[in-house]
N, C-alpha and C positions, 0 to 999 in steps of 0.2 A: 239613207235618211240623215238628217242634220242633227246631231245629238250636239252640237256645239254651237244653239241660237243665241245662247244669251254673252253679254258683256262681262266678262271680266274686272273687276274691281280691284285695284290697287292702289298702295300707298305707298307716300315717295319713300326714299332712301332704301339702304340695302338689308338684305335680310341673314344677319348673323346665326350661321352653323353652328358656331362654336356653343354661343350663348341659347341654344333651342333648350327648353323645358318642356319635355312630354307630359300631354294633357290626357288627351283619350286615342283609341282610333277604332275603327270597323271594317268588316268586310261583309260583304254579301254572301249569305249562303247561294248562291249563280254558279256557284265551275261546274258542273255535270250540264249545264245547258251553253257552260261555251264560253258564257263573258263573267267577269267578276269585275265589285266597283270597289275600290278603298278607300278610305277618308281617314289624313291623322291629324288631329288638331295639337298647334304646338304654342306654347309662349315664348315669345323671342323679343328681345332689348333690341327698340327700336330708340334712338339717341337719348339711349340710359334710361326709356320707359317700356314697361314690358305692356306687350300687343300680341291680340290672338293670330293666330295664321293659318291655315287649312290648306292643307293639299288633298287632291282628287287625283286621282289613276283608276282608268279605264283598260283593265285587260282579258286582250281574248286571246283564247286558249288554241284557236283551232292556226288562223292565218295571218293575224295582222298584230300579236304580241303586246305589248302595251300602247295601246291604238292611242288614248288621250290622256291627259295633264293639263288640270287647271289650277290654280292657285287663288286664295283671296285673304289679304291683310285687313281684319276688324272685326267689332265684335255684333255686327247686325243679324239676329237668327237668318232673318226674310232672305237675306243675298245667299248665304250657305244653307237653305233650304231649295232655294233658283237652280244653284246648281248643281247640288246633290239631283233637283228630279230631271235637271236637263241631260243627264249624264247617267244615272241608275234609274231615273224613272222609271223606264221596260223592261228593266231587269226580274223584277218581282217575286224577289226574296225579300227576309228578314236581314235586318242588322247584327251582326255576329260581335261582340267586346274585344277586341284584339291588344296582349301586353305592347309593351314598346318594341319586347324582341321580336315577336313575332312581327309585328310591323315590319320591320326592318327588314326581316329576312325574304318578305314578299315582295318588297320594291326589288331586292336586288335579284330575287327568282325574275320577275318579272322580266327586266334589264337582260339578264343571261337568257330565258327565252327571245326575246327581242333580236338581242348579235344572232342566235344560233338560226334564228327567220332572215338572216340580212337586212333588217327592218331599224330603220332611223330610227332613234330614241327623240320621242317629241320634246321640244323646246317650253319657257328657258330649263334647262339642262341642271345648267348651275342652282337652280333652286331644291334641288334633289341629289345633286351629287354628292356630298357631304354621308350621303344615309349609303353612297353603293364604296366609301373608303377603306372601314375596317366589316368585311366578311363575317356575316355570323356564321357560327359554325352549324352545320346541316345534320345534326344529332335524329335519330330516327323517332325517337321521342318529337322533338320538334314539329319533325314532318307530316308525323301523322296527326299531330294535335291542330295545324292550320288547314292541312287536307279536312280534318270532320266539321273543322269550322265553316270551310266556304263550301263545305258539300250538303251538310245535314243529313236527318237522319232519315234512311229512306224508309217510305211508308207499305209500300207493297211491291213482291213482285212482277207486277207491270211495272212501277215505278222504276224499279232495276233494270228489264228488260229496253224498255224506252231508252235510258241512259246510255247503256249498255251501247245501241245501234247507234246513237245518234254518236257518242265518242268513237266508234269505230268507224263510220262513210265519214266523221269529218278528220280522221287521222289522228286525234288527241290522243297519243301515247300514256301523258300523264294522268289523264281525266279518265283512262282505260283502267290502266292498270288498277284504279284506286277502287273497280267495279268488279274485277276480277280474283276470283285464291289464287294467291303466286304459284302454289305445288300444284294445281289447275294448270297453270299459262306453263310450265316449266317441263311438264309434261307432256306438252303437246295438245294435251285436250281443249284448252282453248282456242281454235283456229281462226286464223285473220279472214274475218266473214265479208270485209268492204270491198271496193273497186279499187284498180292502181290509181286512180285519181281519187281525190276528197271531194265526197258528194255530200249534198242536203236533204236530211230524213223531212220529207213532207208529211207523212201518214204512215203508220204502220198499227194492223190489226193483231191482235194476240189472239191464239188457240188455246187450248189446253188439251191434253191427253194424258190416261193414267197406264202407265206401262206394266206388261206383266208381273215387275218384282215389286211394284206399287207404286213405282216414283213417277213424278210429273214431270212431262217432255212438253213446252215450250213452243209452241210452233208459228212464228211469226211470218207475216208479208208485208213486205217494207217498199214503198215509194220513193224511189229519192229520184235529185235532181245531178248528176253527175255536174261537178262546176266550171272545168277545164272541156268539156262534151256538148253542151248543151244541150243534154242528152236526159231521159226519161230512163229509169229502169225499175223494174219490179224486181226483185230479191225476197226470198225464200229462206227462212234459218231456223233449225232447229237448237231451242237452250236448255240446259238445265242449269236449274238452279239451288244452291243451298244455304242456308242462315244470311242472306240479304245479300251473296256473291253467289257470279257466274262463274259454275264449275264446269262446266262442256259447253262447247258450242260448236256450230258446224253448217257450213251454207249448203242449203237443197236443189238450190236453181236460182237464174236469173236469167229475164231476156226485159227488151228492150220494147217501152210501149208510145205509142204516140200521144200528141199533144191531144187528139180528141178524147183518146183513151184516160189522160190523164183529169180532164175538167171531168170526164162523169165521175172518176174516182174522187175528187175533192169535190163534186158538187152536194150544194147544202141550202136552206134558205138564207134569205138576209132580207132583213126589213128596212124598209129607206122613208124617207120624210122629208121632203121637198119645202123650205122657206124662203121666203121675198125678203131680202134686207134694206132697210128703212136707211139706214147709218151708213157711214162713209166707208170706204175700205179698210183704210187704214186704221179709223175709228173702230170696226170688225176686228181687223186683228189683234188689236191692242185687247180688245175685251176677253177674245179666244184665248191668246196666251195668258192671259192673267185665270182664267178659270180654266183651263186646260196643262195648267203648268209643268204634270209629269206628260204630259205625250212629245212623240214623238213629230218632227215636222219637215218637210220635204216641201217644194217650191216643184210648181211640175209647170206646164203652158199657158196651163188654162185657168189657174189658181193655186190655193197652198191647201198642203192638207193636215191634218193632226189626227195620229192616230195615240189613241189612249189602250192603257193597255192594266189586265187586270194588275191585282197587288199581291198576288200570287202563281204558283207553276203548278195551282192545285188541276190543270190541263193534262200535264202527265202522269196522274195517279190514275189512270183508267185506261180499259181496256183496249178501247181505241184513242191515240194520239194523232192530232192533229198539230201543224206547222203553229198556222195563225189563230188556233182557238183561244191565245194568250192575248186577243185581241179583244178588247170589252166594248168601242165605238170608234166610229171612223165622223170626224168632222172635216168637209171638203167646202172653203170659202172661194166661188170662183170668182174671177176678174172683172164680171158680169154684172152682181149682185145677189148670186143665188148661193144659198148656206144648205148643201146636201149633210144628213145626216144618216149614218147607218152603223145595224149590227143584226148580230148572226143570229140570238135569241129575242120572242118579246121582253122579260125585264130589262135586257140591256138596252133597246131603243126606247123601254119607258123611262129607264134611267138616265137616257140622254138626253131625252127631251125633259123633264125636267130640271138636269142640271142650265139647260139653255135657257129654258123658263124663268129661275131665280138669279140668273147672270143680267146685267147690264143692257145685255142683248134682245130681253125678254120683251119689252117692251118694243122694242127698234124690228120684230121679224116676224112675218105672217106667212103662218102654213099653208102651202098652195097645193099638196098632193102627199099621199100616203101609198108607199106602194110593201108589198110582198113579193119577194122574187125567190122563183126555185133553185134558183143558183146563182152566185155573186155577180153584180153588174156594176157596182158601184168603183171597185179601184180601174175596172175596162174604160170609165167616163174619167176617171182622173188621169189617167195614161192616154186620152184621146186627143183630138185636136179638136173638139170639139165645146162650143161656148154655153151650149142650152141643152140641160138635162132630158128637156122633156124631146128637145131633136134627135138628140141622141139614142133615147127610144124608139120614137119611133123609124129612123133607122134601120137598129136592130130588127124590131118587127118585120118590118118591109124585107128583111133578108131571110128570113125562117120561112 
């Protein structure tokens, strides 16, 4: 997906290191789900006048290290609110207060995860280098105070179990251990429950069971997607847990299931909403993005899509977890004229079509079809080659 649609905005001349005055900065409570977003706003003497500055860092925990960096010189909210959502928008945490040190100490964690992935530090370079010179010191005090930060406070054991797996199939050593009691892990009772490749938790169901001495044994079934396999597997783990950490853990089983296997296991309904656009394409776009502005966008054959996604991870406080339930609606504008709309529950397709209603667009697009479907069809039509929703259907039909 394109987290990086929008333009960049700069201002001439160079931006003095020496002369930076810390203003504010944040982070996303997001690392237990993989990616965290940063933002430090600084005042920096631009020819002998002081000017705001913002930097953005996009890092993930599991593969790709400090994936993006954007920068913007001035003081307009609208453009640093552009790309705060074009960049954390799907993220959907809270803003955390971050000192200056802390700041600093997380660009340069970020940077040393980054080398240790053999992963290019994104450009320009030099507008952040300055902050990786003089090493803060990595005091345990420190570490744990920006760990609670971009972690938060977890809310129930599912909540930990979720994490739990999901840090574990995707290899997150540090995003583990922070889930885990050390004298737990150091004792062996913690066992490495993942595959020798780093896979993707799609679904996993929680059990409960109360043990003879009274304690509750954990007993999960985990879907993931092996990423180096392309490969499906089911996975089996027994956890306990105590005071919001994984004290035992221990895998039951795994085997390997297929792709038909795996649609009935994520199949769900999804509501779609079929519109005739009056407006120019372009015209379209420009209105989506401006009222769509935290989703996410992708460019496929057939059209462009924006997926919007909640403003929260309140997804994994329950007992079953899904991948995409952090999904709120899916807007697909095809090449064609037709504006598909979809989502997984009714308030969220009533909530989409009303946001479309009070947009620009409200006026310029006529609803041609309302459908219900027992299980997703709407991303299979944006993945297709195909130009007409409703061909597309019936198609499918004609094959079942």
């Amino acid at each position: 997906m394109d987290r990086n649609k929008f333009t960049v905005i700069k201002g001439g001349g160079q931006i003095d290191c020496d002369g930076r005055r810390f203003v504010s900065a944040y982070v996303t409570d997001t690392r237990l789900m993989g990616v965290v977003g940063l933002q430090i706003h600084w005042e920096v003497p631009v020819s002998g006048v002081p000017a705001d500055f913002y930097q953005f860092f996009y890092f993930d925990g599991e593969e790709y290290g400090l994936d993006g960096y954007k920068s913007y010189r001035g003081s307009d909210d609208r453009v640093v609110i552009s790309i705060e959502e074009s960049l954390f928008g799907g993220l959907g945490g809270r803003k955390v207060a971050l000192t200056e040190r802390e700041a600093r100490y997380l660009v340069q964690d970020f940077c040393r995860d980054s080398e240790l992935m053999g992963i290019r530090l994104p450009e320009p370079r030099e507008e952040y280098e300055c902050l990786l010179k003089e090493p803060v010191i990595q005091e345990s005090s420190l570490l744990n105070e920006v760990m609670e930060k971009m972690c938060g406070k977890l809310r129930s054991d599912y909540e930990l179990i979720h994490y739990f797996l999901m840090r574990s199939f995707g290899k997150d050593k540090k995003g583990l251990a922070y889930l885990c009691d050390p004298a737990a892990v150091d004792s062996g009772r913690v066992a490495d429950v993942a595959e020798p490749y780093g896979a993707t938790l799609y679904k996993n169901t929680i059990e409960e069971f109360v043990n003879p001495d009274g304690t509750i044994s954990y007993l999960s079934e985990s879907l993931i997607e092996v990423d180096q396999r392309n490969q499906y597997r089911l996975v089996m783990t027994e956890i306990l847990v105590e005071n919001r950490k994984v004290v035992a853990a221990k895998r039951r089983s795994a085997f390997t299931v297929t792709t038909q296997e795996v649609a009935m296991m994520l199949s769900r309904p999804e509501f779609v909403t079929v519109f005739e656009t009056l407006a120019r394409p372009e015209e379209a776009v420009e209105v989506l993005e401006d009222m769509l502005m935290s989703a996410m966008q992708s460019s496929h054959e057939n059209g462009r899509l924006f997926m919007l996604f909640h403003k929260d991870n309140e997804h994994v406080n329950r007992r079953i977890f899904r991948l995409n339930d952090d999904i709120q609606s899916l807007f697909f504008l095809t090449d064609f004229g037709q504006l598909i709309v979809g989502a997984y529950t009714l308030p969220s397709i009533w909530e989409a079509e009303r946001k479309l209603q009070k947009s620009q667009l409200g006026m310029m697009v006529i609803p041609t079809a309302k459908f219900e479907f027992k299980e997703p069809v709407l991303l299979d039509f944006v993945q297709s080659d195909y130009e007409d929703f409703d061909d597309f259907l019936n198609d499918i039909k004609g094959d079942q």
